[in-house]
C-alpha positions as a LaTeX table, in Angstrom:
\begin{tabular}{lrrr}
\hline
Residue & $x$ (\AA) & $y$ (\AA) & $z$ (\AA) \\
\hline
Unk1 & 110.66 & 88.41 & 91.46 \\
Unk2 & 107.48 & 89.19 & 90.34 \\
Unk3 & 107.14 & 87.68 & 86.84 \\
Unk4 & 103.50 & 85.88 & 86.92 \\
Unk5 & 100.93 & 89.35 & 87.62 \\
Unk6 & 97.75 & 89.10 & 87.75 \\
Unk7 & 95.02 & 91.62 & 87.33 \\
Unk8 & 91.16 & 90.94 & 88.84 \\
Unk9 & 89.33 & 93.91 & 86.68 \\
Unk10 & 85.73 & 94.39 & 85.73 \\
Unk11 & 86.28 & 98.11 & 83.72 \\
Unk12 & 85.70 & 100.49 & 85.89 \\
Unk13 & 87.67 & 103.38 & 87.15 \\
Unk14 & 88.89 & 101.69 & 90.15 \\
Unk15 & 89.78 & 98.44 & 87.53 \\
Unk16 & 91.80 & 101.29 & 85.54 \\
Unk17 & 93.76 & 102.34 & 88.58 \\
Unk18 & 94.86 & 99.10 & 89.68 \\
Unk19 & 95.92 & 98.05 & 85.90 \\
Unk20 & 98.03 & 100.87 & 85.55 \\
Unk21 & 99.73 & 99.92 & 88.95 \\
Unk22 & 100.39 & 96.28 & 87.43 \\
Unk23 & 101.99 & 98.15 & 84.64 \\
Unk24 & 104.95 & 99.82 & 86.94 \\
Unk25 & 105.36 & 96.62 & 88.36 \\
Unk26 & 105.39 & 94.55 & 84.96 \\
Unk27 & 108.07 & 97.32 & 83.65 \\
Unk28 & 110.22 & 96.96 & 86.39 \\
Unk29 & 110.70 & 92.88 & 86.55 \\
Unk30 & 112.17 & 91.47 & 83.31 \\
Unk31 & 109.98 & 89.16 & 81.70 \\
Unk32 & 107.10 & 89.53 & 83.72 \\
Unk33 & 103.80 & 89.16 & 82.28 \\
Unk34 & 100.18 & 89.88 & 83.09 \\
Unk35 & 96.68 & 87.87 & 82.85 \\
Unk36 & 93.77 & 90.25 & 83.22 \\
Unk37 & 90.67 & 88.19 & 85.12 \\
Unk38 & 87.18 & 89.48 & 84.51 \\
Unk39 & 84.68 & 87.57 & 86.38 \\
Unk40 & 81.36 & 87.13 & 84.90 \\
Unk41 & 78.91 & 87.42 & 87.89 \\
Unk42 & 76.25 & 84.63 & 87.22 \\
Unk43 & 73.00 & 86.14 & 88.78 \\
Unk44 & 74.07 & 89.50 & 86.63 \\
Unk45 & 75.01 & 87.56 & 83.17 \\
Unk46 & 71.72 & 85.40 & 83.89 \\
Unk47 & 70.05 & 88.63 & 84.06 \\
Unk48 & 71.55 & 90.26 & 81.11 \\
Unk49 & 70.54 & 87.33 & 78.96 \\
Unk50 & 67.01 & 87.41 & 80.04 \\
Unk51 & 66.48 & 90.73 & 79.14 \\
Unk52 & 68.65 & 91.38 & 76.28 \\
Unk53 & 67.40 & 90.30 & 72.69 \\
Unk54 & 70.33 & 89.58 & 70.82 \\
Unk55 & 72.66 & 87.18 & 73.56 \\
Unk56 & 76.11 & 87.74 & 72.31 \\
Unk57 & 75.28 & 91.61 & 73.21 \\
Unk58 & 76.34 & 91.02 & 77.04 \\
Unk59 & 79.60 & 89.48 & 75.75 \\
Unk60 & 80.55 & 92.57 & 73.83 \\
Unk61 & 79.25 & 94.90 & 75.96 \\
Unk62 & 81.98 & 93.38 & 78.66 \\
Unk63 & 84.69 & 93.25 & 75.70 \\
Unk64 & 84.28 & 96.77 & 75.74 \\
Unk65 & 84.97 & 97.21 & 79.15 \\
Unk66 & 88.31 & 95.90 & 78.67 \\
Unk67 & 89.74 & 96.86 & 75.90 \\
Unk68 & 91.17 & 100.05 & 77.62 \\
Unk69 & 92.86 & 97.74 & 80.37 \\
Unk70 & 94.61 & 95.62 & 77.30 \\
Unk71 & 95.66 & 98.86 & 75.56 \\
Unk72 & 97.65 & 99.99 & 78.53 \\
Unk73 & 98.99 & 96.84 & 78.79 \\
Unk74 & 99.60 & 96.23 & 74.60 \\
Unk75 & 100.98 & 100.03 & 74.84 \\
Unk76 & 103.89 & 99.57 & 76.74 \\
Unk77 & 104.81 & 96.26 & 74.88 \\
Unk78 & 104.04 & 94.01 & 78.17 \\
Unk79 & 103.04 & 90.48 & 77.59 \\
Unk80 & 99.35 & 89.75 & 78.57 \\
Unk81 & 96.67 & 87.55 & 78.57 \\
Unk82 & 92.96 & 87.88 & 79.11 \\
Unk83 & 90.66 & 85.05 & 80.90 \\
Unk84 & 87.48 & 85.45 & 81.64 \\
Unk85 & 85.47 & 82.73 & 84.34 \\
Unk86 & 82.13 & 82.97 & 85.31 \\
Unk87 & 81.19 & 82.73 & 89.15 \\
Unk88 & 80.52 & 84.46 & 91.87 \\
Unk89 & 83.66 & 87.23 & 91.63 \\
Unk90 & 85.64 & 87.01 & 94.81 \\
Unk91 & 85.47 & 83.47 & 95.04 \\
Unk92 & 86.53 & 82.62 & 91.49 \\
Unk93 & 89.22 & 85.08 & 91.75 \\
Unk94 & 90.68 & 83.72 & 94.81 \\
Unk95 & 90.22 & 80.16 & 93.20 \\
Unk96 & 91.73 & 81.25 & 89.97 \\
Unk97 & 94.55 & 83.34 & 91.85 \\
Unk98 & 95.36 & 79.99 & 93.94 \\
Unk99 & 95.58 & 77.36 & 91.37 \\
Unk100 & 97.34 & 79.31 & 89.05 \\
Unk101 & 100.64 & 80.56 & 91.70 \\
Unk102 & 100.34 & 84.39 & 90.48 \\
Unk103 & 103.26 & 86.38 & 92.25 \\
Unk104 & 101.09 & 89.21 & 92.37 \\
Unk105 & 97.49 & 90.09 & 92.41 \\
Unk106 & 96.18 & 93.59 & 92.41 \\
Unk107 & 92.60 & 94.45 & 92.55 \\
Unk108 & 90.56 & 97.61 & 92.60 \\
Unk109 & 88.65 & 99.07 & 95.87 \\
Unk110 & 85.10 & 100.35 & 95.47 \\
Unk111 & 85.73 & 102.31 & 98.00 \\
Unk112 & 82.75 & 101.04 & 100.28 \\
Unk113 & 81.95 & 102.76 & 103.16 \\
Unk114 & 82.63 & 100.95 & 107.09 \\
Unk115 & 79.22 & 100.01 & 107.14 \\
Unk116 & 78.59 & 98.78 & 103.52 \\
Unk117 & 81.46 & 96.48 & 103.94 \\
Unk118 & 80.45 & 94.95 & 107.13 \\
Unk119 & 77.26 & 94.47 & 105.76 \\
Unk120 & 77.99 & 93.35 & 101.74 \\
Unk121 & 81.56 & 92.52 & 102.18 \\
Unk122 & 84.31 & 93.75 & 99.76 \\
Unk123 & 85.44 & 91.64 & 97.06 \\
Unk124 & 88.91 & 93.29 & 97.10 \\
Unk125 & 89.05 & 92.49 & 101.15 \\
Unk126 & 87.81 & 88.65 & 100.74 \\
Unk127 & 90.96 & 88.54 & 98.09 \\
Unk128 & 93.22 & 89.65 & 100.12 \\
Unk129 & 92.08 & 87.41 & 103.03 \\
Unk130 & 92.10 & 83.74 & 101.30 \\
Unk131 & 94.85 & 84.70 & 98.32 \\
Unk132 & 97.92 & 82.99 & 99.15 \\
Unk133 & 100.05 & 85.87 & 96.86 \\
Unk134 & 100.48 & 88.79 & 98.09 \\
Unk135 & 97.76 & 91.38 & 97.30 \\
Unk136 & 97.85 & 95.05 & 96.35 \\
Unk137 & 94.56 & 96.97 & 96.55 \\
Unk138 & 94.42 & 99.95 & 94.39 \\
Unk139 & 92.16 & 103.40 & 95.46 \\
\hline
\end{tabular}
Protein backbone atom coordinates (compact mmCIF):
# COMPACT_ATOMS: atom_id res chain seq x y z
CA UNK A 1 0.00 0.00 0.00
CA UNK A 2 2.43 2.34 0.76
CA UNK A 3 5.40 1.65 -1.54
CA UNK A 4 6.43 5.33 -2.91
CA UNK A 5 7.52 7.29 0.84
CA UNK A 6 8.63 10.28 0.94
CA UNK A 7 10.60 12.15 3.51
CA UNK A 8 10.66 16.35 3.60
CA UNK A 9 13.90 16.67 6.08
CA UNK A 10 16.29 19.51 6.64
CA UNK A 11 18.60 17.58 9.66
CA UNK A 12 17.36 18.47 12.55
CA UNK A 13 16.01 16.60 15.47
CA UNK A 14 12.51 16.90 14.49
CA UNK A 15 13.85 15.73 10.62
CA UNK A 16 15.39 12.64 12.67
CA UNK A 17 12.09 11.77 14.27
CA UNK A 18 10.03 11.76 11.32
CA UNK A 19 12.77 9.61 9.25
CA UNK A 20 12.80 7.04 11.68
CA UNK A 21 8.89 6.90 11.47
CA UNK A 22 9.27 6.42 7.52
CA UNK A 23 11.49 3.60 8.46
CA UNK A 24 8.58 1.43 10.37
CA UNK A 25 6.51 2.17 7.62
CA UNK A 26 9.13 1.28 4.76
CA UNK A 27 9.78 -2.15 6.84
CA UNK A 28 6.40 -3.05 6.99
CA UNK A 29 5.26 -2.66 3.06
CA UNK A 30 7.28 -4.94 0.74
CA UNK A 31 9.16 -3.10 -1.68
CA UNK A 32 8.58 0.20 -0.55
CA UNK A 33 11.11 2.74 -0.96
CA UNK A 34 11.98 6.21 0.28
CA UNK A 35 13.20 9.68 -1.39
CA UNK A 36 14.50 12.03 1.26
CA UNK A 37 13.64 15.93 0.05
CA UNK A 38 15.83 18.65 1.47
CA UNK A 39 14.79 21.97 0.34
CA UNK A 40 17.36 24.53 -0.15
CA UNK A 41 15.72 27.82 1.11
CA UNK A 42 16.83 30.51 -1.49
CA UNK A 43 17.04 33.77 0.66
CA UNK A 44 19.19 31.37 3.25
CA UNK A 45 21.53 29.61 0.42
CA UNK A 46 21.78 33.27 -1.18
CA UNK A 47 22.93 34.26 2.14
CA UNK A 48 25.29 31.51 2.82
CA UNK A 49 27.05 32.18 -0.46
CA UNK A 50 27.51 35.77 0.23
CA UNK A 51 29.18 35.31 3.25
CA UNK A 52 30.99 32.16 2.94
CA UNK A 53 34.50 32.18 1.11
CA UNK A 54 34.86 28.96 -0.33
CA UNK A 55 31.00 28.29 -2.17
CA UNK A 56 30.85 24.58 -2.26
CA UNK A 57 31.13 24.95 1.76
CA UNK A 58 27.17 25.50 2.07
CA UNK A 59 26.71 22.34 -0.04
CA UNK A 60 28.65 20.20 2.35
CA UNK A 61 27.73 21.73 5.26
CA UNK A 62 23.92 20.52 4.23
CA UNK A 63 25.45 16.99 3.09
CA UNK A 64 26.28 16.72 6.53
CA UNK A 65 23.04 17.27 7.75
CA UNK A 66 21.87 14.28 6.06
CA UNK A 67 23.97 11.79 6.15
CA UNK A 68 22.49 10.53 9.52
CA UNK A 69 18.89 10.42 7.84
CA UNK A 70 20.52 8.10 4.85
CA UNK A 71 22.29 5.90 7.43
CA UNK A 72 19.06 4.97 9.09
CA UNK A 73 17.67 4.42 6.00
CA UNK A 74 21.06 2.44 4.29
CA UNK A 75 21.03 0.57 7.88
CA UNK A 76 18.08 -1.30 7.65
CA UNK A 77 18.72 -2.21 3.90
CA UNK A 78 15.65 0.12 2.64
CA UNK A 79 15.87 1.47 -0.81
CA UNK A 80 16.32 5.33 -0.92
CA UNK A 81 16.97 8.18 -2.79
CA UNK A 82 18.03 11.70 -1.98
CA UNK A 83 16.80 14.98 -4.04
CA UNK A 84 17.49 18.07 -3.17
CA UNK A 85 15.34 21.40 -4.91
CA UNK A 86 15.86 24.76 -4.13
CA UNK A 87 12.75 27.06 -3.29
CA UNK A 88 10.93 28.35 -0.88
CA UNK A 89 10.43 24.89 1.44
CA UNK A 90 6.75 24.30 1.84
CA UNK A 91 5.91 25.19 -1.49
CA UNK A 92 8.50 23.07 -3.30
CA UNK A 93 7.68 20.27 -1.13
CA UNK A 94 4.08 20.31 -1.79
CA UNK A 95 5.01 20.80 -5.59
CA UNK A 96 7.50 18.03 -5.49
CA UNK A 97 5.10 15.77 -3.27
CA UNK A 98 2.25 16.42 -6.04
CA UNK A 99 3.95 15.76 -9.24
CA UNK A 100 5.69 12.94 -8.12
CA UNK A 101 2.25 10.68 -6.56
CA UNK A 102 4.22 9.80 -3.15
CA UNK A 103 1.86 7.41 -1.06
CA UNK A 104 3.17 8.91 1.90
CA UNK A 105 4.76 12.05 3.10
CA UNK A 106 5.97 12.59 6.59
CA UNK A 107 7.45 15.74 7.78
CA UNK A 108 8.84 17.04 11.03
CA UNK A 109 6.97 19.71 13.45
CA UNK A 110 9.00 22.56 14.91
CA UNK A 111 6.87 22.55 17.38
CA UNK A 112 5.78 26.34 17.02
CA UNK A 113 3.86 27.81 19.47
CA UNK A 114 -0.28 28.97 18.67
CA UNK A 115 0.84 32.27 18.09
CA UNK A 116 4.10 31.74 16.05
CA UNK A 117 2.12 29.71 13.67
CA UNK A 118 -0.63 32.08 13.10
CA UNK A 119 1.78 34.58 12.59
CA UNK A 120 4.86 32.64 10.43
CA UNK A 121 2.88 29.70 9.40
CA UNK A 122 4.18 26.08 9.72
CA UNK A 123 5.73 24.45 6.90
CA UNK A 124 4.62 21.00 8.17
CA UNK A 125 0.79 22.50 8.41
CA UNK A 126 0.89 24.19 4.73
CA UNK A 127 1.98 20.37 3.66
CA UNK A 128 -0.52 18.85 5.02
CA UNK A 129 -3.11 21.38 3.72
CA UNK A 130 -2.29 21.39 -0.26
CA UNK A 131 -0.53 17.62 -0.35
CA UNK A 132 -2.85 15.44 -2.07
CA UNK A 133 -1.08 12.12 -0.08
CA UNK A 134 -1.79 11.64 3.00
CA UNK A 135 0.53 13.36 5.55
CA UNK A 136 2.07 12.25 8.84
CA UNK A 137 3.58 14.96 11.04
CA UNK A 138 6.15 13.74 13.37
CA UNK A 139 6.79 15.55 17.18
Amino acid sequence: MYQKILLAADGSEHSRRAAAEALKMAKVFKDASVTLLYVVNYEKARTEVQHDKHSDEPHHYRRQLLLPLEEIFSSAGIPYETTTLHGTPGPTIIKHANENDYDVIFIGSRGLNSFQEMVLGSVSHKVAKRVHAPVVIVK
